[in-house]
C-alpha positions in Angstrom: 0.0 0.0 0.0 1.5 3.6 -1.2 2.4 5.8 2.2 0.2 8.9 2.3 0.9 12.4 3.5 -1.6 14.0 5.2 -1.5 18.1 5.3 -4.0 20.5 6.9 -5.9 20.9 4.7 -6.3 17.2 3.9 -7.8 17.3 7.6 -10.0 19.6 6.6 -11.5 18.0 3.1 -12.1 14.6 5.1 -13.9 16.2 7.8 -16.2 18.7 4.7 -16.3 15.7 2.5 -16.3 12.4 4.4 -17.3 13.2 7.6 -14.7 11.6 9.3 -14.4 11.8 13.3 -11.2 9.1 13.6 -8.5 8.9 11.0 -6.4 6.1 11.0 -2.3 6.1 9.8 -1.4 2.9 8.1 2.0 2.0 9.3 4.5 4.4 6.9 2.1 7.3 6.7 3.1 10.7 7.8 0.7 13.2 8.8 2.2 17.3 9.3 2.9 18.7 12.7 0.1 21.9 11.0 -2.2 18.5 10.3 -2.0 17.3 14.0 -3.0 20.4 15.2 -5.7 21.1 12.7 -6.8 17.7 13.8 -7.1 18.3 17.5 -9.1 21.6 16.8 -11.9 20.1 14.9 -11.9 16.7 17.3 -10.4 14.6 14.7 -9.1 11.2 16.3 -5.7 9.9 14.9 -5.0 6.4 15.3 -1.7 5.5 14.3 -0.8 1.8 12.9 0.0 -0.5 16.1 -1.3 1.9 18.8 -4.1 2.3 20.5 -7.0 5.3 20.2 -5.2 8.8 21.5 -7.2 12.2 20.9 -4.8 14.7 20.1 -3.4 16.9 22.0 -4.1 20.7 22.0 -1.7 22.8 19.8 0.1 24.2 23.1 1.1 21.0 24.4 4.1 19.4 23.3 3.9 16.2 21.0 6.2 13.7 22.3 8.8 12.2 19.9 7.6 8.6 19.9 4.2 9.3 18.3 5.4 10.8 15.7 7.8 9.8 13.0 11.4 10.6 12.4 10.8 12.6 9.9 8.1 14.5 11.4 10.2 14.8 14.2 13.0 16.1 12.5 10.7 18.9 11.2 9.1 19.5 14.1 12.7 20.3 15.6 14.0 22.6 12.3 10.8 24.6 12.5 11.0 24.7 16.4 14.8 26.3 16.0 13.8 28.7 13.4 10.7 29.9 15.3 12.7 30.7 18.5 15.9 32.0 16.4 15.7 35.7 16.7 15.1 37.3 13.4 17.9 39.2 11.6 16.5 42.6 10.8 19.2 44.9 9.5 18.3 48.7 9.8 16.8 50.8 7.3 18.8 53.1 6.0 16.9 57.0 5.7 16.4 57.9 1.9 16.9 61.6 1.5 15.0 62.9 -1.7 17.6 65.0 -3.5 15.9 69.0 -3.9 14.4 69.8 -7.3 17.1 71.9 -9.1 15.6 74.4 -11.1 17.8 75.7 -14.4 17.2 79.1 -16.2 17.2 78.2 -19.4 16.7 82.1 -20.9 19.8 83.0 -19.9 22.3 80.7 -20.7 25.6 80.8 -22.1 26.3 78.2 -25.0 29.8 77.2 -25.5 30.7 75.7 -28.4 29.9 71.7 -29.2 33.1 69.7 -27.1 33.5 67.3 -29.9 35.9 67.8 -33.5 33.4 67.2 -36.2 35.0 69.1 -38.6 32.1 71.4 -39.3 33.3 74.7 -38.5 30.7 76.2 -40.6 27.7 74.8 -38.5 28.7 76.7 -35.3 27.6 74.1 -33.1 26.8 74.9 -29.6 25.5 72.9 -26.6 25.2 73.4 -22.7 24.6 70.5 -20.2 22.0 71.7 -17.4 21.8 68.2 -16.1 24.5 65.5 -15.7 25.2 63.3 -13.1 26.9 65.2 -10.7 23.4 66.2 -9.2 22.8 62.8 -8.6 20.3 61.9 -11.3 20.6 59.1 -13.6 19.4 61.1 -16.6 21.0 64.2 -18.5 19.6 66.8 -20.2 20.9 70.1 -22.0 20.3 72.4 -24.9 22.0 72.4 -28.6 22.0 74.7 -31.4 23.3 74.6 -34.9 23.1 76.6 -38.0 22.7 75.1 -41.6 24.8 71.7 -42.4 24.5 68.5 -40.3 27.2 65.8 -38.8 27.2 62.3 -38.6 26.8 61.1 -34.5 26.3 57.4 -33.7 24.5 57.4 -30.2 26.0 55.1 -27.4 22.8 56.2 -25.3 19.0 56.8 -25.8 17.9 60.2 -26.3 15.0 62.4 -26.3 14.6 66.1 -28.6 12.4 68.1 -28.4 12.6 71.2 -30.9 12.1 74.8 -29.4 13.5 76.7 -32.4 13.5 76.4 -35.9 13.8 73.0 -37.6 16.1 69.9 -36.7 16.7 67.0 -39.3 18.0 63.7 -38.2 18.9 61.6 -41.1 18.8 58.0 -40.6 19.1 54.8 -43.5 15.6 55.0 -43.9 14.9 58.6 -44.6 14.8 61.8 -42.5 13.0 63.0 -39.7 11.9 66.7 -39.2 11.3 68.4 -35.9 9.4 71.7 -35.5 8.5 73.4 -32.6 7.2 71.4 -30.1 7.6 68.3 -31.7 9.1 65.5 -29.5 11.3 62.6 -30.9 13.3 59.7 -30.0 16.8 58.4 -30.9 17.5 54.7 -29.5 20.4 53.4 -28.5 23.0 52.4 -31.5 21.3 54.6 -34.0 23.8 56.4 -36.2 22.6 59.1 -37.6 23.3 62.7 -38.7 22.4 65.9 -36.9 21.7 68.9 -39.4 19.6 71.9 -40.3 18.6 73.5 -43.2 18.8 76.7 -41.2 18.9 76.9 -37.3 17.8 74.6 -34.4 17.8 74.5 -31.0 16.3 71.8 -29.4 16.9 70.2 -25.7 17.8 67.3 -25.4 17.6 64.6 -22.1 19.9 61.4 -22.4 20.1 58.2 -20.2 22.4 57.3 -18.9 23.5 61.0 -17.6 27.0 60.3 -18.7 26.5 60.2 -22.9 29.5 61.5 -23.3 31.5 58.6 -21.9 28.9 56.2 -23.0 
């Protein structure tokens, strides 16, 4: 005959189901310390193979080794330890939300663009207002340039959006044109060309916050 394992709620679907009062162990059955106890709450009898009747005992008493298995003592024992083991709690550390920094952006000086493109023409210009030395994990900035465009392959994601004028972004598959207001989005990897066929300036927020080591 297969060995059975009896849990709570086993306890509980004889008792709804069957109707059961006494539930008897064949020799090699294990039944759960939760089981036990479920048992002696709703005045389930256990009779265990080669023993006589017992009622079990109340959840507060202790069960004594020799009507219970091995097993079932050995987990009785490891769940004993780790209830009376004092819990490790390590201490929260107190998050401090970093102030809002607020950037003028009407009056700001734009030096010129930090990278060699070899388009002296364009007069390139761009000013980070964001980076990651105020702690955030995003950059942002403004850019203007004057008629031409430059090839830039981005080792970041980056948002534009246009607040002058018109900015063309070339790509393999065609060219995209901001205006005013219009929002767009250059993933990761893309190579592409930054251009004009007049002026732009547009601002610009990268992740991560260093894109120019990215």
């Amino acid at each position: 005959m297969p060995k059975k394992l009896y849990t709570a709620n086993d306890i509980v679907m004889l008792v709804n189901e069957q109707h059961i009062e006494t539930l008897v162990l064949n020799k090699g059955d294990l039944i759960t310390p939760l089981a036990r106890d479920k048992a002696g709450e709703i005045g389930v009898k256990i009779i265990e193979a080669d023993d006589s009747p017992k009622t079990v005992e109340s959840p507060s008493k202790p069960v004594e080794p020799s009507s219970v298995s091995d097993l079932e003592a050995r987990v009785r024992q490891v769940v004993t330890a780790m209830v009376a083991q004092p819990q490790n709690t390590v201490a929260e550390k107190p998050t401090t939300t970093p102030p809002i920094l607020h950037v003028d952006g009407r009056n700001l000086s734009m030096p010129a663009f930090p990278f060699d493109i070899q388009r002296p023409e364009m007069d390139v210009r761009l000013e980070d207002v964001i980076t990651h030395q105020h702690g955030a994990p995003m950059a942002a900035g403004f850019m203007s340039l004057h008629k031409g465009n430059f090839p830039w392959t981005l080792t970041y994601d980056e948002i534009e959006y246009v607040i002058e004028g018109e900015l063309h972004i070339g790509t393999p598959q065609g060219t995209v044109v901001g205006k005013p207001g219009d929002v767009l989005y250059v993933p990761k990897g893309s190579q592409i060309t930054f251009g004009t066929p007049s002026w732009a300036k547009f601002l610009y927020v990268t992740y991560p916050a260093e894109w120019a080591d990215a």
